[in-house]
C-alpha positions, 0 to 999 in steps of 0.5 A, a space after each residue: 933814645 929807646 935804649 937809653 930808656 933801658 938802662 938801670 940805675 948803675 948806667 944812669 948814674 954814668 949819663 951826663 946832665 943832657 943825657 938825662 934831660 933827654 931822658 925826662 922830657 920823653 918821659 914826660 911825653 909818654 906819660 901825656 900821652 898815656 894818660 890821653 890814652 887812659 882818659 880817652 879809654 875811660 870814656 869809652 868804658 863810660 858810654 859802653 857802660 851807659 848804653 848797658 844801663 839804659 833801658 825804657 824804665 830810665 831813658 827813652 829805649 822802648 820796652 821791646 828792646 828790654 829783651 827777656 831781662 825786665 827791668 823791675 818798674 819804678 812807677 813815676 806817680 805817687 802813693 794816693 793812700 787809695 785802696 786799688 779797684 772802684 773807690 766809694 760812690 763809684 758807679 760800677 759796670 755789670 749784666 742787669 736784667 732788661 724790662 722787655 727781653 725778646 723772647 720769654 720762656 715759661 718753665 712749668 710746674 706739673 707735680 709737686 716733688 715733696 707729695 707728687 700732687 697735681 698742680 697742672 689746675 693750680 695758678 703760680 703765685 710768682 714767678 722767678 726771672 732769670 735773663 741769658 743775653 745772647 746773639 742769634 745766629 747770624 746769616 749774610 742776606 741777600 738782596 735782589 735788585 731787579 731794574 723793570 725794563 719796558 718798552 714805550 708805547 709812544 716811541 717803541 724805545 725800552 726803558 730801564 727802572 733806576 737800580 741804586 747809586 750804591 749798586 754798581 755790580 752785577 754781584 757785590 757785597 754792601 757797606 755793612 760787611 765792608 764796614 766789618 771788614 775795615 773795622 777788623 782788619 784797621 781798628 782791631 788790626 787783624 790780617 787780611 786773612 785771619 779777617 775773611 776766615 772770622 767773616 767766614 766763621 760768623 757768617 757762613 761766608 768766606 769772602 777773598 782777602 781783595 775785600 779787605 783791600 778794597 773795603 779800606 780803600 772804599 773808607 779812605 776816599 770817603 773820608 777825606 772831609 773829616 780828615 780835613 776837618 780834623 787837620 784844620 782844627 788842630 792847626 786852630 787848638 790852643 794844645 797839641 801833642 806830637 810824636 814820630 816813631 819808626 815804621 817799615 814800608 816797602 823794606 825800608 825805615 819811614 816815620 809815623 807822624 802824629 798829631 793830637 789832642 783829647 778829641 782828634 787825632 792826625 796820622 801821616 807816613 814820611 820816609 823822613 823823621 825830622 823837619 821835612 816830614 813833619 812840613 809834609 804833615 801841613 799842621 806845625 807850619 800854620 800851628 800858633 799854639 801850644 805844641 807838647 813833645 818830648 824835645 826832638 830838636 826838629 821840632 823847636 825849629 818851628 818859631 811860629 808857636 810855644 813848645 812844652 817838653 814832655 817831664 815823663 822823658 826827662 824823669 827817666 833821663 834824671 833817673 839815669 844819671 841817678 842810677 849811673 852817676 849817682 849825682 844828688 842835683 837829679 835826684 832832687 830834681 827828679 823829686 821836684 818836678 813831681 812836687 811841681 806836678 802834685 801841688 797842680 794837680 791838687 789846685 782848685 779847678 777854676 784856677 788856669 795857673 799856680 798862684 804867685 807865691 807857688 812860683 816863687 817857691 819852685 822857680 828859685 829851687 829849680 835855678 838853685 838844683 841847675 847851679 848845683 849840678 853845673 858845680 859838680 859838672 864843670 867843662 874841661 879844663 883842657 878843652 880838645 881843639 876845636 871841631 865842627 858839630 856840638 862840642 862832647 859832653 858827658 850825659 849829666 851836663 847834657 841833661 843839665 845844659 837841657 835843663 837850662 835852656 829849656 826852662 820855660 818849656 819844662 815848666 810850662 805845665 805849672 804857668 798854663 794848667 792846659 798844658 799837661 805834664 807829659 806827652 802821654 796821649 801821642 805816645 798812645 796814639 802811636 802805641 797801636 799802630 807799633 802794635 800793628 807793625 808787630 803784627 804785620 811785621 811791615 807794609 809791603 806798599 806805601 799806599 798801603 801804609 798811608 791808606 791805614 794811618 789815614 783809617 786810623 786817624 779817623 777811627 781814633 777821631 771817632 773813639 774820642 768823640 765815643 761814638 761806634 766804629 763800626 756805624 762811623 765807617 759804615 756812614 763813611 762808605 754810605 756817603 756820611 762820614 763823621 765830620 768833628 765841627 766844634 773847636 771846643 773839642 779840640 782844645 
């Protein structure tokens, strides 16, 4: 038959009617299956395409992966009017002199410099101030402790004076430097290294990079009731953020965990991402509230408590399907959740939610926007056969079927002013511990990586309340951890 399809015009012309017919309908097939082939080809060329364009401006890529071609930035807020820097009546930050300095140095005025008069006889008539704020240098002391040991008079035994609980060793050093110690090398995320050379550099004393490990293991054990604490009441707040992101641990990839609301803060490590690390983390089981994500699957399967999707996620996926597909439903809908979002943030204080009438304006155009795009997105007419797993979509009906599935989740922020528009504080809170991996690169022991996700959930704990960092660790290793105890803040 493939001869036949050789043929030219004169030596058809000589084929029967059967010939011919055989002819076509191959014909025909390899058309069908070209055009299978085309159709399978431009969706490849599609998704290639796709994951070209995505960066962290429209999707949910990080900046890191940007590479050395930024991206322009298209910021999300909009335009207030406002000039930028401190606003009128802002109370603003600076150096001002104190009314009772440490020291005072008197400059006098012996000769007059315009006739060379004497004027050590003569009394100032006022004096200008001016104030240098410094630190004095700063020396590790040393304190002794010495145990009298005396022999009874009664029954010959000796008897030793009592040393401190905190004094355990021959030769040690005391909770203040170890408190230093983990407040660089876990708050400001300074190596173990780069941390004794600083201690040396301010001190005169270069301790061994042991003091480190053993400072941050000291902070862990001592802290485990605030960590409690904080876990309870997190699992009792009405909103809580969540948030997991990729961390390296002896070489391999496992999943940070984060919890939070504006005055605590939960870290755990899991070597899984989904629904097991997130049990492992004990809060979304017993959480009946209100949990804030950026809609990672794992999370919806906890029934046991309401879910809001962060909109700053879906912004950027709109903006996608804008900038790729330049269809028109996602720009106005880029264009209405911002509205949505203004017209909250613009409502009276006392008020926990848009009055009725706003409702009834924003619902119909959000229903109205979701029909558009389903009518310029229709499934295919020709559906491939069946195959295990979700069926295969193009990226605008995804967002769209997400869109119309999740409607209450999406929303939630304009029925219940205490949900927020976006997932913005875990993403925070997640931000310095990336920033640590880059500095580190990965943590070479697990116990490693649980000790300091377990420091930092109680230092963030600890910034939210605004209290020092350094004085916190301090109580902890004295035995007085900071315990946050009233639910008010966790709300």
């Amino acid at each position: 038959m493939t001869s036949q399809l050789d043929l030219d015009r004169s030596q058809l012309e000589k084929l029967d009617k059967e010939d011919l017919i055989s002819i076509i309908l191959v014909l025909q097939q390899q058309v069908k299956e070209l055009q299978q082939t085309i159709a399978a080809q431009a969706a490849e060329i599609q998704k290639l395409r796709d994951q070209l364009a995505k960066n962290s401006r429209n999707s949910g890529k990080p900046p890191s992966s940007d590479g050395l071609k930024k991206p322009r930035p298209r910021n999300l807020r909009t335009k207030t009017g406002r000039r930028s820097g401190g606003q009128k009546g802002h109370k603003g930050h600076t150096l001002e002199m104190t009314e009772n300095p440490d020291h005072i140095e008197v400059h006098p005025v012996s000769r007059c410099p315009h006739c060379a008069a004497d004027l050590e006889d003569i009394e100032p008539c006022r004096l200008e101030r001016r104030q240098v704020f410094d630190i004095p240098p700063v020396r590790i002391e040393v304190t002794e402790h010495q145990a009298e040991i005396k022999v009874c008079s009664q029954c010959g035994n000796e008897v030793k004076g009592g040393f401190p609980a905190q004094v355990t060793q021959s030769v040690q050093y005391g909770p203040r430097i170890k408190a230093q110690t983990s407040y660089l090398n876990t708050y400001q995320l300074i190596p173990w290294a780069r941390t004794c050379e600083l201690l040396g550099d301010f001190y005169g004393h270069t301790p061994a990079e042991a003091l480190v490990q053993e400072a941050n293991a000291a902070v862990a054990d001592t802290i485990a009731p605030s960590l409690e604490a904080t876990k309870q009441q997190l699992i009792q707040s009405d909103v809580v953020h969540f948030d997991e992101s990729g961390l390296r641990v002896e070489a391999h990839l496992n999943w940070l965990h984060v919890a939070c609301t504006d005055y605590l803060t939960y870290y755990i490590v899991h070597p899984k991402r989904g629904q097991d690390g997130m049990t492992a983390m004990g809060i979304l089981p017993a959480f009946a509230g209100r949990a804030v994500h950026d809609g990672w699957r794992s999370y919806l399967t906890f029934d046991n408590c309401q879910h809001a999707l962060c909109n700053a996620h879906l912004l950027r996926d709109l903006l996608f399907i804008v900038e790729q597909y330049e269809q028109d439903w996602a720009e106005e809908m880029f264009k209405l959740l911002l509205d949505i979002k203004a017209t909250v943030d613009a409502a009276p204080a006392d008020q926990t939610s848009l009055a009725s009438e706003r409702l009834a304006h924003f619902e119909p155009r959000y229903d109205e926007l979701i029909a558009q795009g389903l009518a310029a997105n229709p499934p295919p007419a020709d559906p491939p056969p069946k195959k295990r797993g979700r069926r295969k979509q193009s990226p605008p009906k995804n967002l769209l079927d997400r869109f119309q599935e999740h409607k209450s989740k999406i929303l939630a922020f304009m029925y219940d002013f205490r949900v927020p528009f976006d997932n913005n504080l875990a993403e925070r809170d997640v931000r310095m511990v990336k920033v640590k991996q880059k500095v580190s690169g990965a943590f070479r022991t697990r116990a490693g990586a649980e000790t300091f996700c377990a420091i930092r959930s109680y230092i963030s704990t600890v910034r939210k309340h605004e209290l020092n960092v350094i004085d916190a660790i301090h109580g902890a290793l004295i035995g007085n951890p900071f315990i946050p105890c009233t639910l008010a803040g966790a709300a």
